[in-house]
C-alpha positions as CSV (number, residue, x, y, z in Angstrom):
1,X,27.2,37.5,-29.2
2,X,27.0,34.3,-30.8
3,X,28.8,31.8,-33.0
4,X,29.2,31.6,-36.9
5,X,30.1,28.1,-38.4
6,X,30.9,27.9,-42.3
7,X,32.1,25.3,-44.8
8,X,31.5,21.7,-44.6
9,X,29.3,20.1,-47.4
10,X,30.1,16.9,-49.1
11,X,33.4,15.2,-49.7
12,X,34.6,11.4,-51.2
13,X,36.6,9.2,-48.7
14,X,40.1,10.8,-48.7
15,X,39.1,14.0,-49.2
16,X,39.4,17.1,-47.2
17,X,36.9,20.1,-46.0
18,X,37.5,23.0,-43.8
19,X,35.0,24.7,-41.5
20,X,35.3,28.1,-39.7
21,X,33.9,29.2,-36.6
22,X,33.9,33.0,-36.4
23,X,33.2,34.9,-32.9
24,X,30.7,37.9,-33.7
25,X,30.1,40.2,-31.3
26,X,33.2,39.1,-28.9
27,X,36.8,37.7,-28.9
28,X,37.8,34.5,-28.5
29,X,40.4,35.6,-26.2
30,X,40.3,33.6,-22.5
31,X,38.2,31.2,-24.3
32,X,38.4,26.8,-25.1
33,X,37.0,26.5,-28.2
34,X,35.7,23.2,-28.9
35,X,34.6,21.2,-32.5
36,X,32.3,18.5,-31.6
37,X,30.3,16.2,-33.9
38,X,27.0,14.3,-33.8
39,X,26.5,11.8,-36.3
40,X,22.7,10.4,-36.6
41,X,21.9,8.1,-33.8
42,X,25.2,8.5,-32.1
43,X,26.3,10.7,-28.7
44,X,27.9,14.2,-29.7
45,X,31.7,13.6,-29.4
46,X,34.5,16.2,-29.0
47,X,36.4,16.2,-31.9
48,X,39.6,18.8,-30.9
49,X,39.9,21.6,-29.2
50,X,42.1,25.0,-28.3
51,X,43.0,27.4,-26.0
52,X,42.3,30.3,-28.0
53,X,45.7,32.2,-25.7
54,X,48.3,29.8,-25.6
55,X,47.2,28.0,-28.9
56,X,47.1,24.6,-26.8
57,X,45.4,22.2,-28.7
58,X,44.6,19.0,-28.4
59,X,42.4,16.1,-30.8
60,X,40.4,13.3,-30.3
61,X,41.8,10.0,-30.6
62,X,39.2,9.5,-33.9
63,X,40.8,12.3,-35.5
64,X,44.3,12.5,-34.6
65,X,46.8,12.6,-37.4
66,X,43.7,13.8,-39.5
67,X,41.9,16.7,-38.5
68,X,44.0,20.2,-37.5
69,X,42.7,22.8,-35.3
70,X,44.2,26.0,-35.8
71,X,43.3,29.8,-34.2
72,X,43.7,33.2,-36.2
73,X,43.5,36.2,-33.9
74,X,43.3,38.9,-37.1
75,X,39.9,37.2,-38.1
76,X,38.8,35.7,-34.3
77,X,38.0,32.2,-36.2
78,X,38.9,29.1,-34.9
79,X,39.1,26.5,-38.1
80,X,38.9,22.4,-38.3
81,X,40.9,21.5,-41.6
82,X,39.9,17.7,-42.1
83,X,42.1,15.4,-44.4
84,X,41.6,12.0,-44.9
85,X,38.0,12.0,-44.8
86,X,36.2,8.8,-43.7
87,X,32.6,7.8,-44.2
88,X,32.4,7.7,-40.1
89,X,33.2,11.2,-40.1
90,X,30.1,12.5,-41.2
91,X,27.9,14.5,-38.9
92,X,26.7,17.9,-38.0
93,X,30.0,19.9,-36.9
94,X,29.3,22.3,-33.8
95,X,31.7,24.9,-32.8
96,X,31.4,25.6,-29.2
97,X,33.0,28.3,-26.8
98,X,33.6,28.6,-23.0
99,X,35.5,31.1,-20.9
100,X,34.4,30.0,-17.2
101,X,36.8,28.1,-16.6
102,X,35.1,24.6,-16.4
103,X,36.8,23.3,-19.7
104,X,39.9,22.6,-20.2
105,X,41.4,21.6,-23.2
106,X,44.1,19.9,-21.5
107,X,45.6,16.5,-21.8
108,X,44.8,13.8,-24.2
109,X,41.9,12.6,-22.4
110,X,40.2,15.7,-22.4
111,X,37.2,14.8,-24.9
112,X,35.9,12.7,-22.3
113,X,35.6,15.6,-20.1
114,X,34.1,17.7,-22.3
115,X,31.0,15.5,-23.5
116,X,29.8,16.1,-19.1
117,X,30.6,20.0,-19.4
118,X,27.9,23.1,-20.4
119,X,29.7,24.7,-22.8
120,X,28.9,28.7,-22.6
121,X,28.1,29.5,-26.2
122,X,27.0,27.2,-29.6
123,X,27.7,27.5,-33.0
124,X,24.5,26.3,-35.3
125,X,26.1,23.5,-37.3
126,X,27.2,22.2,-40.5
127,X,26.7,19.8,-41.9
128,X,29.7,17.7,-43.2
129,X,29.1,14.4,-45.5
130,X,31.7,11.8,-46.3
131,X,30.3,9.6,-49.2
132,X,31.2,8.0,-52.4
């Protein structure tokens, strides 16, 4: 049971990557699934999230307008398509998972939740780069 992130890698301002985070070993269904970022001297930050059921989904105010969350059950990925790529926006991307009930992704004030919460299972990383 675990978490597979892929994509990411290195992109101008303005630009656009996508990363996947696959389930192996389990569905996604009953789970929040949640992107989150650490850039290099900063706090991890929740970057968006989704109810993997009801396809909820919700961003963080950093990202909103820019970066799409978006589910599909025939592959049990949940992917991050960024656009509009800032130099701020670099960082190692985790995908994380959690089906106790403890998360929600809920609301627009949700990423400030979800930085206090133990999140049930991690991705590895990835490392996405903004620069010119």
């Amino acid at each position: 049971v675990q978490l597979v992130e892929s994509g990411g890698g290195l992109a101008e301002p303005g630009g656009s990557l996508r990363i996947s985070c696959a389930a192996s070993g389990f569905s996604f269904d009953g789970y929040v699934i949640v992107w989150f970022r650490q850039a290099p001297g900063k706090e991890r930050e929740g970057v968006s999230c989704i109810n993997y059921n009801d396809g909820e989904r919700w961003p963080a105010p950093s990202t909103r307008g820019r970066f799409s969350i978006s589910s599909d059950n025939a592959k049990n990925t949940v992917d991050l398509q960024m656009n509009s790529l800032k130099l701020e926006d670099t960082g190692v991307y985790y995908c994380a998972a959690d089906n106790s009930g403890e998360v929600d992704c809920d609301g627009s004030s949700w990423y400030l939740r979800v930085v206090s919460k133990s999140l049930d299972l991690w991705g590895q990383g990835t490392q996405v780069t903004v620069s010119s």
